[in-house]
N, C-alpha and C positions, 0 to 999 in steps of 0.2 A: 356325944360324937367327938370324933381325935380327928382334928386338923392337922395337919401337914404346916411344920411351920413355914414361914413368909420365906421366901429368899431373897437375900439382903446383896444389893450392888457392891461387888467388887472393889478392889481401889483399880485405878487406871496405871495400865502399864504404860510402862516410860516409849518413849517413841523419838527415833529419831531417823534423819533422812539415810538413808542406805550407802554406806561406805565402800566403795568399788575396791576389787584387789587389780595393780596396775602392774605391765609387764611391757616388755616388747619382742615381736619377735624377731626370726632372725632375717626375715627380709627388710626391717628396720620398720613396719609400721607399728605403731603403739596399740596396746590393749589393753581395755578397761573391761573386768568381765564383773557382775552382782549377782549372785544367787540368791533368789527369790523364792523359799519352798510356795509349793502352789498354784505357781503362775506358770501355766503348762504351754503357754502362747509364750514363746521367746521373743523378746524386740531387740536388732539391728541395726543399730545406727553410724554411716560412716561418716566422718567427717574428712572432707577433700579440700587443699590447700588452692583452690580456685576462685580467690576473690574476683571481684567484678570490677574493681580497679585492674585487675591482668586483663580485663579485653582489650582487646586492638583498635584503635583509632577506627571509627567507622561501623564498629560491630559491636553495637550494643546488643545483648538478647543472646550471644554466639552461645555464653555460659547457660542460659534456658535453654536453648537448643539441645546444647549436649546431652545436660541435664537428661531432659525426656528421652534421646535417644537413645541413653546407656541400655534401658529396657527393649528395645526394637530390634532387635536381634543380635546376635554374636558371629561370630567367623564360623560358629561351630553350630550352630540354630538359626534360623528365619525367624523372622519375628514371632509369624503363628507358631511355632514349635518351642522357641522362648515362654509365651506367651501361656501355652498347654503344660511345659513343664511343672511353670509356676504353679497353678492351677492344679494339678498334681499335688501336688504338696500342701493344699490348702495355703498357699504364700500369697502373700501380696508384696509388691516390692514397688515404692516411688523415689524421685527424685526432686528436688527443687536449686535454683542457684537464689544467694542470696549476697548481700554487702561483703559478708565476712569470709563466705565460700560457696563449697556444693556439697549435701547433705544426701547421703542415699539411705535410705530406710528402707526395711523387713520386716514383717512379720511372721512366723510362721509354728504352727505345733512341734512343740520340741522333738517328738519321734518322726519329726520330717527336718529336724534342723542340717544334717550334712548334707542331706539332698542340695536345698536351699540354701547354705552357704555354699555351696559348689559351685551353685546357678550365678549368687551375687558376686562371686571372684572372678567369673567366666565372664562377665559383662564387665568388670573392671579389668580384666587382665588383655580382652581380647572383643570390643564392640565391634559392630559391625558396620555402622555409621554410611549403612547402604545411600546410595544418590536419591533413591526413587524416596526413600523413607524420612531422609532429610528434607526433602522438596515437601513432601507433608505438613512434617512439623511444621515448618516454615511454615505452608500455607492457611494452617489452621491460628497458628499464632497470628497470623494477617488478619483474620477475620476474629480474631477476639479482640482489636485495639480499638474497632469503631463502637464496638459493644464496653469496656471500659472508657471509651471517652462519653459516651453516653450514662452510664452509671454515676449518680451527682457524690457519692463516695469516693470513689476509685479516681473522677476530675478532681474532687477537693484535695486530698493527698498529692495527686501530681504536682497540683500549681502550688502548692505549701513548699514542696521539697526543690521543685524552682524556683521558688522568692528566696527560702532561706539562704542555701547555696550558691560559691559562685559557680559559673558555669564551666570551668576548667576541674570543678569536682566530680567526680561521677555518681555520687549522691542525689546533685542537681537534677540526674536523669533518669527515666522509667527503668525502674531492677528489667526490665522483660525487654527494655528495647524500643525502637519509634517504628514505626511503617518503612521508614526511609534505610532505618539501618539493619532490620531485622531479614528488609528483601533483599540484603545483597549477602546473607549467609547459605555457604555452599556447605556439602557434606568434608570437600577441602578445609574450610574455613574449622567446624567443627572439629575437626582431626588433628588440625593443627593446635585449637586449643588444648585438647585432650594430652596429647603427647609432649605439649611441655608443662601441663601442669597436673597431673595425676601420674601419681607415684606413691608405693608403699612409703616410704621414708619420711614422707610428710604428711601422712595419713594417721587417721586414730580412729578404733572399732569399738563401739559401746555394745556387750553383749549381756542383757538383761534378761533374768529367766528363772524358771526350776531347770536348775542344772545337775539336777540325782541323777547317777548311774551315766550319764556322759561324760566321756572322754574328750572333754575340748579341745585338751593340746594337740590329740592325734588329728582332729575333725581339722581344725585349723589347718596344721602341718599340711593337711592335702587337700584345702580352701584358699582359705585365705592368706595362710602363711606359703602357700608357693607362686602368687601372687610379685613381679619382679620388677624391674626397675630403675633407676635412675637415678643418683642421689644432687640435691638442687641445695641450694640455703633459700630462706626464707626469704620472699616478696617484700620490699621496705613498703611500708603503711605510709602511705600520707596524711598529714596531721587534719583533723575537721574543724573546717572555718566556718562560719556565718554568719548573716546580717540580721539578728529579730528585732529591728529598730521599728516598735508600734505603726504597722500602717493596718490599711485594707483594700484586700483587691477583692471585687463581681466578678466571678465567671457569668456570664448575662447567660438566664435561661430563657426566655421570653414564653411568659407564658405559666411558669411551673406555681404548684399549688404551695409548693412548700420550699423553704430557703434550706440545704445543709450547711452547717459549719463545720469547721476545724482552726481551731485556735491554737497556733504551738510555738512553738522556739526548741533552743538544745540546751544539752542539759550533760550532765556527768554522765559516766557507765558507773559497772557494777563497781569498779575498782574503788573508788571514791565513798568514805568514809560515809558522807551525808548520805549513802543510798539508801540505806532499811531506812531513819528517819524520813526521807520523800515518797518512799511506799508506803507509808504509814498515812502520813500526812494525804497524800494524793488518794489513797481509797480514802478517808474522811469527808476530802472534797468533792468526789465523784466516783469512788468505787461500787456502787450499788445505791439502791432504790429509796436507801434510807441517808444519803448523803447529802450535803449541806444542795448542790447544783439540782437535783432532782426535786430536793423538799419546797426550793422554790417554785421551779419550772417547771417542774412537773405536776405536785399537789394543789400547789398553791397558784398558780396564773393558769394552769393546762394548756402551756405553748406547746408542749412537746411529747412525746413518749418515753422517752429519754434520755439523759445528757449524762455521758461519760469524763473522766478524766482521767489518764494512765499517764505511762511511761515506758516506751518500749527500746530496749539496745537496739543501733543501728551499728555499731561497731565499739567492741572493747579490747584495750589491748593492756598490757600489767605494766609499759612505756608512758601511760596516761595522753596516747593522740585517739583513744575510745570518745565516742560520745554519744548520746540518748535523744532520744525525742521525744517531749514534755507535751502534750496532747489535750485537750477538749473536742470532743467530738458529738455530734447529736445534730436534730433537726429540725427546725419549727416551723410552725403556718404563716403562708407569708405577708400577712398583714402584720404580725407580731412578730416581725424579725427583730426592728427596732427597739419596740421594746423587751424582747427579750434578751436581747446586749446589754443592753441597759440592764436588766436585773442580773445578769450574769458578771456584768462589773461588778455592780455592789456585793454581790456575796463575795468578790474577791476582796475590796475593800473591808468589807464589815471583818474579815477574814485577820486579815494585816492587823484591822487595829485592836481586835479582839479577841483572836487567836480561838485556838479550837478550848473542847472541853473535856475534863476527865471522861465522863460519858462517850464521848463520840471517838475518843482515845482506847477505850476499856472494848469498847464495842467492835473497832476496826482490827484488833489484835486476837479478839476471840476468833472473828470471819479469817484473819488472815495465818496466822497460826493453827486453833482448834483445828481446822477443816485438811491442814496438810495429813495428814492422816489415811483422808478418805482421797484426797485429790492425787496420789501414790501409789494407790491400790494396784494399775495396771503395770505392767513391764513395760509397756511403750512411754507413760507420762517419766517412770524414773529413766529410763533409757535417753527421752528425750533430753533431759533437766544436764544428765551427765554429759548427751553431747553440745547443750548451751555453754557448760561448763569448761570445757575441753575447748568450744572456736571462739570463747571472749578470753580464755589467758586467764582462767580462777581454776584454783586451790579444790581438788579431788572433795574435800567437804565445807565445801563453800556452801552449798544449799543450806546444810543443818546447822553451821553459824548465823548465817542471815535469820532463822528463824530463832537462836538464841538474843540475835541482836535487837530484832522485832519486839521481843516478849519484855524487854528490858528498856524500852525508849519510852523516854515518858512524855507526857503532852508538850511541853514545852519545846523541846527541841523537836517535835514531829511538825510544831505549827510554825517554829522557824523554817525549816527545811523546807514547806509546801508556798508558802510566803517566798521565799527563795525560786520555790521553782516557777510560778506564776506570777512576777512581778506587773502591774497593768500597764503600766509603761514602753513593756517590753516582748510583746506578744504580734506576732504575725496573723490576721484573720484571714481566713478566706470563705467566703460566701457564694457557693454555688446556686443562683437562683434569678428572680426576676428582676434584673437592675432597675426599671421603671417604675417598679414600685420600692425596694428597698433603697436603692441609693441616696436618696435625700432624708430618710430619716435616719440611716447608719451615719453620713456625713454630719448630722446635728450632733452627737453623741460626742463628738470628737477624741476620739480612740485613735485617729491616727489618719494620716493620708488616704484617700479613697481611690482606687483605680479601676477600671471596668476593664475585662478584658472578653472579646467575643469568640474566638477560637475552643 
């Protein structure tokens, strides 16, 4: 019998993160466009020069607001005819505001893309920021703050980013707004944000995609590029200050079965040399289920389901007044709150004095590197990465450095760098849960000042 010989694995082709062609056009807003064969789903991403330091004394949330209403109709469509448009075109189209700006996203099948960019220029050029519609948003956004302050997530975060902060930052306060300031936004209020701070010239368009057989520059030319406007300078950044002088404050739950935490301080942005060694380091500590924080508290005590450790930009700028938030996060049963602080120090401890290992170095770089490959696949993840890129102030192939720099940091400096970023001394906790039961054994541990707060 003649078998078929075996077929022998390939060698792997080289891979790196996808290189944007950058232009501008001539209403001054910037474009980044990626050709993607394949990817018949084009991704959209704008980025808008509307930090959340530009809201107005009094109007925190004005920037969310907008945000949602860009979609809600235009001068030239009602919301339901916006709405049907889209929906036509197989498009989705959202928005969000955040520290750095306001981000508007598309999706849509690329033999629907001029339709679809027409739609997202027509909402940027000419919203409609009707009364009745604003009154909405508002109202719905009312009714989702008792629902976040009920979420013992969503409270942990709040009260972290008030302790850190002073309170003259706008960091210190909910990205979305209080009840107090979000009710006194009018469709005036939102109009006015709009019109001084959205403009092509301070704008920039990630367009990601199979771009065979399109005509971009023409599609633009009568989208996006006759989009017009105003030309401004750029918003001065104020520099980010804070206090992570070791304490602990109780959100008092009365009653709750389980304590969350959030353990953090600040940290560098992307600009900062130590950052791929802190990614490195921080997935070793808490990147996954096989990390030093899990293998205890998870496997080994079963406080928990699982305990995190990241780092996420809250603001970067290439001036170095960027800065990061350095994060532990997870949740345990609330008799073993206590002691699971206590085991969560010591691995920070044992951490310091004995640093990580080849092993868990070799391993964190396979997970973090290997896998960029597959985590790329869509036009929306590179779309997104490009417009991270574009609102911290980094270099058009920032992404496929960072993964040369990853692949090349060797244990020693990944276990300085996380040692660095979690000092025990110098960590902020906060404990959303049952103060009558945790507060006197968190208080034995002595980590830090203890404060309950019942609100």
């Amino acid at each position: 019998m003649t078998f078929h010989p075996r077929p022998e694995a390939g060698e792997a082709a080289p891979w790196a993160f996808p290189a944007p062609e950058r232009s501008t056009l001539g209403n001054g807003l910037t474009l980044l466009r990626c050709h993607r064969p394949g990817q018949q789903v084009v991704a959209v991403e704008v980025n808008l020069a509307a930090p959340l330091d530009a809201e107005p004394a009094g109007l925190d949330g004005v920037a969310t607001i907008m945000a949602r209403a860009l979609s809600e109709g235009t001068d030239k469509h009602s919301a339901e005819e916006f709405a049907a448009e889209l929906e036509r075109c197989g498009a989705t189209l959202d928005a969000h505001a955040d520290h750095p700006g306001l981000r508007v996203s598309l999706e849509v099948p690329v033999s629907r893309l001029p339709k679809a960019l027409g739609l997202l220029a027509e909402a940027l050029r000419a919203p409609a920021f009707d009364d009745a519609e604003v009154s909405r948003l508002v109202r719905n956004r009312l009714d989702e703050i008792p629902h976040e302050q009920a979420n013992p997530q969503r409270r942990a975060a709040k009260e972290l980013s008030k302790e850190l902060f002073p309170a003259t930052l706008r960091m210190s306060r909910p990205r979305q707004g209080t009840e107090e300031t979000v009710a006194r936004i009018d469709s005036a209020a939102v109009r006015a944000f709009f019109e001084a701070h959205v403009r092509p010239s301070t704008a920039t368009a990630v367009i990601v995609g199979d771009l065979t057989g399109v005509d971009l520059d023409a599609v633009l030319a009568d989208t996006l590029g006759a989009w017009t406007g105003d030309t401004a300078e750029a918003l001065p950044v104020p520099p980010v200050t804070a206090d992570d002088s070791g304490r602990v404050i109780i959100v008092d739950r009365p009653g709750a079965v389980q304590t969350q935490l959030l353990i953090g301080r600040i940290g560098p942005d992307r600009h900062d040399i130590v950052w791929a060694p802190q990614v490195l380091g921080t997935y070793c500590l808490g990147g996954t289920l096989t990390s030093r924080l899990d293998k205890v508290l998870r496997e080994e005590k079963g406080y928990t389901y699982g305990v995190r450790a990241f780092g996420q930009v809250l603001r970067s700028t290439a001036d170095g007044k960027g800065a990061s938030m350095l994060a532990i996060s997870g949740s345990v049963d609330t008799p073993n709150t206590g002691p699971a602080l206590a085991d969560l120090w010591q691995v920070l401890r044992t951490l310091a004095a004995e640093g990580l290992t080849d092993a868990e170095r070799d391993v964190a770089v396979q997970n973090l590197v290997g896998v960029a490959p597959l985590k790329f696949e869509t036009a929306a993840s590179v779309a997104g990465t490009l417009a991270d890129q574009v609102e911290q102030e980094l270099p058009d192939d920032y992404q496929a450095r960072l993964y040369a720099r990853l692949a090349e940091t060797g244990t020693a400096e990944a276990t300085s760098a996380v040692v660095s970023a979690f000092p025990v001394d110098r960590l902020v906790t906060i404990l959303v849960g049952d103060a009558a039961q945790i507060e006197e054994p968190v208080l034995a541990l002595g980590i830090g000042e203890v404060t309950v707060v019942t609100n």
